[in-house]
N, C-alpha and C positions, 0 to 999 in steps of 0.2 A: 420449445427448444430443448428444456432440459428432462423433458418427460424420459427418455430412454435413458439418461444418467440416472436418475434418481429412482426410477422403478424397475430398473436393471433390468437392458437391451443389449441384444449380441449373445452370443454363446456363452458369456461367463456367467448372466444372470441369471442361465437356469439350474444354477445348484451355486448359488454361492458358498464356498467352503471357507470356513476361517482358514489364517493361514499367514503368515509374515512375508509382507510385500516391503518393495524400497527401488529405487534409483540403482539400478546395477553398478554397481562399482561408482562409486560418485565420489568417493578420495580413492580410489585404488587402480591400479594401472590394469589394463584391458590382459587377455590373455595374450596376443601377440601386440608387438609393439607399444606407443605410449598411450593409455586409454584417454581418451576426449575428458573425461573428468577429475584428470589425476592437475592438480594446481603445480604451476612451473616451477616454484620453490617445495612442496611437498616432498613428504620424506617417502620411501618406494620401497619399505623394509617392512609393508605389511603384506600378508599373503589374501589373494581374492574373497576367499571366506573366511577369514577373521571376522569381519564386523556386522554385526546382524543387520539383515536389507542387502546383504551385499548377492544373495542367491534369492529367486523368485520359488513359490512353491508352483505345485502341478495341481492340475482342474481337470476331471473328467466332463466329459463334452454330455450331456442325457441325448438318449435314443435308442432306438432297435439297432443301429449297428453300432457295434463295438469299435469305437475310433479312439486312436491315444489319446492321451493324454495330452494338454495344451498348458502354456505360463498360463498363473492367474497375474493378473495385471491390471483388472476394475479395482480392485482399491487402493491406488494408490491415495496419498492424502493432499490434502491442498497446500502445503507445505511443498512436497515435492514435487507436484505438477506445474505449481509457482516457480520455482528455483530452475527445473527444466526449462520453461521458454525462457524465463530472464536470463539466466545463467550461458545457457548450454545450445538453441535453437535460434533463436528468435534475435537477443541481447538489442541491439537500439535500432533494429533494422525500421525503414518507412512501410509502407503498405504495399508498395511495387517492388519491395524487396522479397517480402514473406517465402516465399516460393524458392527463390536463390537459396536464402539461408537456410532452410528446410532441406533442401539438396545438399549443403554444404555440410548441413548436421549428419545427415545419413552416411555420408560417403565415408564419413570419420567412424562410426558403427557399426554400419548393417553389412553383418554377411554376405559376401557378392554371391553366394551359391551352396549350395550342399545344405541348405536346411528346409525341410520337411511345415506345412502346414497347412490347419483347414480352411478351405476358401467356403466362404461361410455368407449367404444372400436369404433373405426371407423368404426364400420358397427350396434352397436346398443347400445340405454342405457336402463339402469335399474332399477325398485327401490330395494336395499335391504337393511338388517337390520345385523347389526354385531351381531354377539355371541361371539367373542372371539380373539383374536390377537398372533399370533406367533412372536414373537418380534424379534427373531435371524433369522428368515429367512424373514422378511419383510412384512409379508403379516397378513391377518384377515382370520376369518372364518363367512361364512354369510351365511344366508337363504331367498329366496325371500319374503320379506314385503306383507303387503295387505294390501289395494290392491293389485292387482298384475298390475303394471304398466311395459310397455316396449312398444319402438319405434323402429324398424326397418328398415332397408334400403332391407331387404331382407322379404318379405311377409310368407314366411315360419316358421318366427319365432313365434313359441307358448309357451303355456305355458309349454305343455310335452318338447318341445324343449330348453326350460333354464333351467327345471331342470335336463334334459339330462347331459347336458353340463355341470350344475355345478356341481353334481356328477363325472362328466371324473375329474374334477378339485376337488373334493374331498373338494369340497364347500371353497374352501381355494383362495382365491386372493392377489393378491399385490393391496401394499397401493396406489399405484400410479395411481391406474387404479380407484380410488376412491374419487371423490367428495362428501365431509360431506352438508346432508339437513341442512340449516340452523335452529338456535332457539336462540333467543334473549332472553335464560336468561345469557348466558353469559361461561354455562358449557362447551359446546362443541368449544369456540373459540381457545384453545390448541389444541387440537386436529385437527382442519382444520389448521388452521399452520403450526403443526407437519409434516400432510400430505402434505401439497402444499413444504414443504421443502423438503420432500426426495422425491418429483416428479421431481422437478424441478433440485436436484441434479444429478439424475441416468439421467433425457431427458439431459439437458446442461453442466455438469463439467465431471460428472464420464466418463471413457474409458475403455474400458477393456482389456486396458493392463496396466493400472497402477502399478497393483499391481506384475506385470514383471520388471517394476523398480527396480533400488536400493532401498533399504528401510533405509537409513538413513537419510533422509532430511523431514521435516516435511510436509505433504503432504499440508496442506491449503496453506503456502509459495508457496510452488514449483510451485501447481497447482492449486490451486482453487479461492487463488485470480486473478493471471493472466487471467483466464480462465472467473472471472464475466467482468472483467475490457474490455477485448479486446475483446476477441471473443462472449458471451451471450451478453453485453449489448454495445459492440461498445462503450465503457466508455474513453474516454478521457479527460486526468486532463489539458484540455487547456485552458486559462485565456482570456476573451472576453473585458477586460477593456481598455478602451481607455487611453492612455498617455492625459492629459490635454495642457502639453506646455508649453511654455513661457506666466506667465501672461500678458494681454491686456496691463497692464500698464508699462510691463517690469522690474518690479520692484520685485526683492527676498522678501520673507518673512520669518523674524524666527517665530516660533511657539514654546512659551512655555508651558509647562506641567505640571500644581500643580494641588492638591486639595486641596491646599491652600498657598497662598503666604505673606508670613512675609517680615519683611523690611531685615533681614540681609540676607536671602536666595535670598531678590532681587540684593543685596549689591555685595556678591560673584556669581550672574551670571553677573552683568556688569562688574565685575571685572576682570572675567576670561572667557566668551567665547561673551556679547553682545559689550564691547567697546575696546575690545582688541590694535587695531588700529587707534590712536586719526585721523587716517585725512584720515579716510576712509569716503564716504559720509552716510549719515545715514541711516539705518534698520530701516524697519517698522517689531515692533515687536507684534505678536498677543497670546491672552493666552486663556489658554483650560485646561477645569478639566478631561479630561481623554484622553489619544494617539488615539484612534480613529477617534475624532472627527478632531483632529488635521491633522491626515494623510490622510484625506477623504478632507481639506482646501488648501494641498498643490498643489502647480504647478512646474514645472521646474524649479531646480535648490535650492529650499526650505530647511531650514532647521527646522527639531524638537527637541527639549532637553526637553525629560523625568526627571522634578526631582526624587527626593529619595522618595518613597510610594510603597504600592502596588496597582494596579489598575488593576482590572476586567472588561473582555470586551464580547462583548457577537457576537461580529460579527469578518468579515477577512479583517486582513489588507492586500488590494490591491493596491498593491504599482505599478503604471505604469510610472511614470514620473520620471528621475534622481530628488533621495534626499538624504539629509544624516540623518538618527535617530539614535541620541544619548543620551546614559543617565547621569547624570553628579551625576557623581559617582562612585563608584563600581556595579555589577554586582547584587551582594546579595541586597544590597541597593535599587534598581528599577528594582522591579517585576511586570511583565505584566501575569496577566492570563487570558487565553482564555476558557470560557462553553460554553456551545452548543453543540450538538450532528451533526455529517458530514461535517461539514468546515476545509478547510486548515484554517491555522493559520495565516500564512504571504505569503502571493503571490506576487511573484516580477514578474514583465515584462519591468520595467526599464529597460535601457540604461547601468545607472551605478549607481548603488542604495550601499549605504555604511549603515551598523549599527554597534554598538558598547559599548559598557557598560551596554548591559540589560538583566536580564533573563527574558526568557520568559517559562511559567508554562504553561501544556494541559492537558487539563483533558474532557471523554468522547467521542474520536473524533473516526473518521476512517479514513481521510486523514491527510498526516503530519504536522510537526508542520511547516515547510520551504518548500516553491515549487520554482528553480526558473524557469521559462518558455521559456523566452529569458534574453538576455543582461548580464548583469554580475553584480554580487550581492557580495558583500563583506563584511564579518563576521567578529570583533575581540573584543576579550576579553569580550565576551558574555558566558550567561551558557543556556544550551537547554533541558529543564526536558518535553521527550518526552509523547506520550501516545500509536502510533502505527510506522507509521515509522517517521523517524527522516527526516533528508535533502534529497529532491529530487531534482537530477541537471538532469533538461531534453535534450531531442538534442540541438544542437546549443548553450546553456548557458554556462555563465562562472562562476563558485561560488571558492572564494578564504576564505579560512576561517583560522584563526591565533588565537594563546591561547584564544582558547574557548574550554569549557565542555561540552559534549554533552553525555547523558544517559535514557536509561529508556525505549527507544524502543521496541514494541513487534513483529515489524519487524526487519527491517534493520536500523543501525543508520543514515548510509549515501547510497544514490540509486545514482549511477552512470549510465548514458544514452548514448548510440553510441554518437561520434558527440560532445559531451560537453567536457569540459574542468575546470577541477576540481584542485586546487592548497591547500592542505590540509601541516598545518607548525604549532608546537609545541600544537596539540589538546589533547584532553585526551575525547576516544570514547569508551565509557565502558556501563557496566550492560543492553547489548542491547538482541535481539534475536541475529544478526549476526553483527559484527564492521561496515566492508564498504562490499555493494555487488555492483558488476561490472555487467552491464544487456548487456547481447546479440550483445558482440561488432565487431561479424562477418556479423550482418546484411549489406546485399550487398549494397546498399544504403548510408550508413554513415560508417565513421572510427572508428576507436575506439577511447576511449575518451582521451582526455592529459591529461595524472593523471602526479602530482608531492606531494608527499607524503615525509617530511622532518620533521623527531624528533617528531613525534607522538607515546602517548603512548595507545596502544591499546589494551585493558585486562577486563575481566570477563564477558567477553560478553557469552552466552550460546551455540553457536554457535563455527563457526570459526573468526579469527580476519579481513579476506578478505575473499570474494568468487565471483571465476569468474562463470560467469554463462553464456552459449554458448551453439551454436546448436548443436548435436550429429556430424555432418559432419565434425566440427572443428576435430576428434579426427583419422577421417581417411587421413582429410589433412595434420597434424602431423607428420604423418606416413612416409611421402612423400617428409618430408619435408627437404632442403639442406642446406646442413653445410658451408654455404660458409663465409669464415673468415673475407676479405673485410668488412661483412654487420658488422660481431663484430667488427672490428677496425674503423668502422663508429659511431658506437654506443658510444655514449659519458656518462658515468655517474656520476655526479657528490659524489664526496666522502669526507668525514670529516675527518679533520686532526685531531680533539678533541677527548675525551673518552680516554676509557681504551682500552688496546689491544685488548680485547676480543672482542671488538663493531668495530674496524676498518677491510677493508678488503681493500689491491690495487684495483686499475683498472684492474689487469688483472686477478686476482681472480673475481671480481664482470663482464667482459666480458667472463668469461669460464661460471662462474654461469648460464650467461643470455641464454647462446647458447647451454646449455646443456652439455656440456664438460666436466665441475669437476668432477670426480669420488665420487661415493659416499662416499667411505673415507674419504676423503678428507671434505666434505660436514658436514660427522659428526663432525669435528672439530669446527665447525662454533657453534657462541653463538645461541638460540633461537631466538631474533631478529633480527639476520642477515642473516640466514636461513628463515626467512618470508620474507626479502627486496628482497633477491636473487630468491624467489618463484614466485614472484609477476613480478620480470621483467622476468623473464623466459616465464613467462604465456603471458606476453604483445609482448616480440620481437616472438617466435614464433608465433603468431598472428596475428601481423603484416605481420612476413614474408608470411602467407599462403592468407589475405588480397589481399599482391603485387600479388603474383601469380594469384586469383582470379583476378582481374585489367587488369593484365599483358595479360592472357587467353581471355577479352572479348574485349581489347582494336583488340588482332588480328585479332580478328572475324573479325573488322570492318575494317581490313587493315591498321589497323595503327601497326608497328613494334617495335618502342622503348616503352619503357616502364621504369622507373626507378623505380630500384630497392633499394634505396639506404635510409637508415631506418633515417637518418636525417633527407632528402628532405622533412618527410611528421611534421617533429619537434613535435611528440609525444610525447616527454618524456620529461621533466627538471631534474627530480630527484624523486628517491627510494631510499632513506637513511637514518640511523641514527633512522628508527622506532624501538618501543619498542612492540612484545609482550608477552603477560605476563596472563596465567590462562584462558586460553579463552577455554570453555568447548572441542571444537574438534578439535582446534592448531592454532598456526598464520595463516594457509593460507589454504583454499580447491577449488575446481572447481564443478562446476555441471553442470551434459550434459541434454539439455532437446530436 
């Protein structure tokens, strides 16, 4: 699928020329009228080409005939092909939408006429001239230009012979099939945009059975980011930063954190976190006017203390080496914000990286505001005012996160990965697109993740408050799947003796829950967040159980005979208890089959 992306397909891959590509005007108002990506409060007092990306460069076409020049527009970057369908195309539309909004995008950009392009097919190109655009069915209407230019792989082709042809085709084309001739005043760079995005939608994301799906899940989510990320650009968010080490001289450092330092502010940090210990040998302490530059100094075992400010950063904290940042204060108190367009925010690949007391603010991003990659990162009493998705725990990580706030997500708040191991305790994960999504945890390869989920309150999120997200196959190995009681009385879950009646349920209501057993009667008695706890381990020990059996099935291939089946052995679980949901647009808990 992605073979002509990546070994460059279409007219621009035969001479790709470097060259500064971008999003035509993507803050800047179009030549006439208001441009589709100028923001409603934005300010309108920049001129079109002030900002670099804001004009496309020119591509000569290779061949025996001399045809113009064309936009280049294959490199755009995954950045801005991201932000076009989420932003500007696509935005929350369903799968029987795509098409509408597709139209509706165009109609707002593309030139209804007067501009000039090569219609371009694997056996010949051509120059023509648009008259006119059918917006709902995707295509223009054109007439051959004059010259009359065309290059053929077949010698047959003349000029009675294309306009044969475009008569069968009632002079009507898809946009796709169209590369805009370039012109440098700047009109037509919406327009090649326009087009290189629903080319590259309909060659790379779209399928055509999408819209066979269920239609309730938002199609960019489900599929369209997946689809740039893994399969179109082979895109993985993996961290290349070296851990530093043990400093040369063996020796810790604290690193503090002002933009400016007064004598009592120095007063109460020797007081409470530099001399704590009279007959500790001494700290070498180093200071810095903003967290970056600090966490860019640290080595193994380091520590940083963000005073109380707000402080703007414009790069990603890479955090590779065990450290602990903290802010000495409350959370409201020491703000860290992150600008820039495409960077994570905080990249952990530590060992065992601790934060604590700080919010951290995102504004303009595409990747989250938290990745961890490996090692184990732990969160507390921090607030996370996201922009797109909120925490990424990938395979193999461990992220434990404790009264923290996290909001604002137009993803997922929390992204859970096979393989990781996620410890989530008294959070409050609200006003997200979806609470926590659980990613594909029957991948053969990795387990599924050890989620422990205790006294979270999980509410207003637009979505659902959890979503497991799994291959269509989980749903016939379901099917199949055995009721064997053993595996429940193996199954341990921890329960709270606190609350109101409503909120408590025994163990052997919460192991009937898990195994499918309770009647639904029975089920509707249950509060609304104890009916999500109960969802969520249902969704996991079945899971599991069809996992073992998968294991179980390949271990025999290979002639090995036992197999344990025994849903402890693999210590999955700690605890699903005691969460709260609360107004979450489509209920505590859903599944999605892809």
């Amino acid at each position: 699928m992605a073979d002509g992306l990546l070994t460059g397909s279409g007219p621009e891959s035969e001479a790709m020329a470097p060259g500064r590509t971008g999003w035509a005007a993507e803050e800047e108002p179009a030549p006439q009228g208001k441009g589709l990506f100028q923001d409603e409060d934005s300010c309108s007092d920049c001129s079109y080409h002030d900002k670099p990306g804001a004009s496309l460069q020119s591509f000569a076409l290779e061949g025996k005939t001399p045809f113009p020049e064309i936009f280049q527009t294959s490199q755009l970057l995954f950045y801005e092909r991201f932000r076009a369908y989420q932003d500007y195309i696509l935005a929350d539309c369903k799968a029987s939408e795509v098409r509408e909004f597709t139209a509706e995008f165009l109609e707002k950009v593309l030139e209804p006429s007067g501009w000039r392009a090569a219609w371009h097919t694997n056996v010949f190109k051509v120059l023509v001239e648009v008259t006119d655009v059918d917006f709902s069915a995707l295509k223009v209407v054109v007439r051959l230009a004059e010259p009359y230019l065309c290059e053929s792989q077949v010698s047959t082709f003349t000029l009675e012979c294309m306009n044969e042809l475009l008569n069968l085709k009632e002079h009507r084309l898809p946009l796709q099939e169209l590369w805009v001739v370039y012109d440098d005043s700047g009109v037509f760079d919406q327009t090649a945009l326009a087009i290189e995005h629903v080319r590259f939608f309909y060659q790379n994301i779209w399928r055509s059975w999408d819209e066979e799906e269920e239609d309730e899940y938002d199609y960019f989510v489900r599929c369209v980011e997946p689809r740039l990320r893994l399969y179109v650009f082979g895109y993985q968010k993996n961290s290349n930063i070296q851990a530093k080490g043990i400093r040369p001289s063996g020796q810790k450092v604290t690193h503090v954190v002002s933009s400016a330092i007064t004598t009592g502010l120095l007063c109460s940090l020797l007081r409470d976190r530099l001399c704590q210990e009279p007959y500790e040998e001494e700290t070498e302490i180093q200071f810095h006017r903003d967290p970056l530059s600090a966490i860019n100094a640290c080595y193994e075992g380091d520590t940083v203390i963000v005073c109380p400010g707000h402080y703007v950063v414009h790069g990603t904290f890479s955090i590779a080496d065990s450290i602990e940042l903290e802010g000495y204060g409350l959370p409201d108190d020491i703000v860290i914000e992150k600008r820039g367009k495409g960077d994570t925010f905080v990249d952990c690949t530590g060992a065992d990286i601790k934060i604590s007391c700080i919010k951290f603010v995102q504004h303009d991003a595409v990747e989250g505001i938290l990745i961890i990659h490996r090692g184990k990162t732990t969160l507390e009493n921090c607030v996370l005012q996201c922009e797109t998705t909120g925490v990424t725990v990938r395979t193999s990580a461990e992220f434990l996160m404790k009264n923290s706030d996290l909001y604002g997500a137009k993803g997922a708040g929390i992204e859970i990965y096979p393989g990781s191991k996620c410890v989530l305790t008294d959070n409050g994960i609200h006003h997200c697109k979806e609470g926590i999504l659980i990613k594909d945890f029957l991948d053969e390869h990795y387990d599924i993740p050890k989620i422990s989920m205790v006294n979270n309150i999980v509410h207003n999120n637009e979505g659902y408050g959890v979503v497991l997200v799994k291959p269509t196959i989980f749903s016939d190995l379901q099917e199949n799947a055995q009721d064997g009681t053993e595996e429940s009385k193996a199954f341990k879950i921890q329960t709270s003796g606190e609350g109101d009646a409503t909120e408590r349920v025994d163990l052997e209501e919460l192991i009937q829950c898990a195994t499918g057993k309770m009647e639904l009667s029975a089920r509707s008695d249950l509060s609304e967040q104890v009916e999500g706890n109960c969802e969520i381990i249902n969704e996991l020990v079945a899971a599991s159980t069809q996992k073992g059996q998968m294991k179980k099935k390949r271990l025999s291939e290979l002639g090995i005979t036992e197999a344990d089946d025994n849903l402890m052995s693999q210590e999955m679980f700690v605890g699903i208890v005691g969460n709260q949901f609360k107004w979450n647009g489509k209920g505590s808990f859903g599944t999605f089959l892809f």
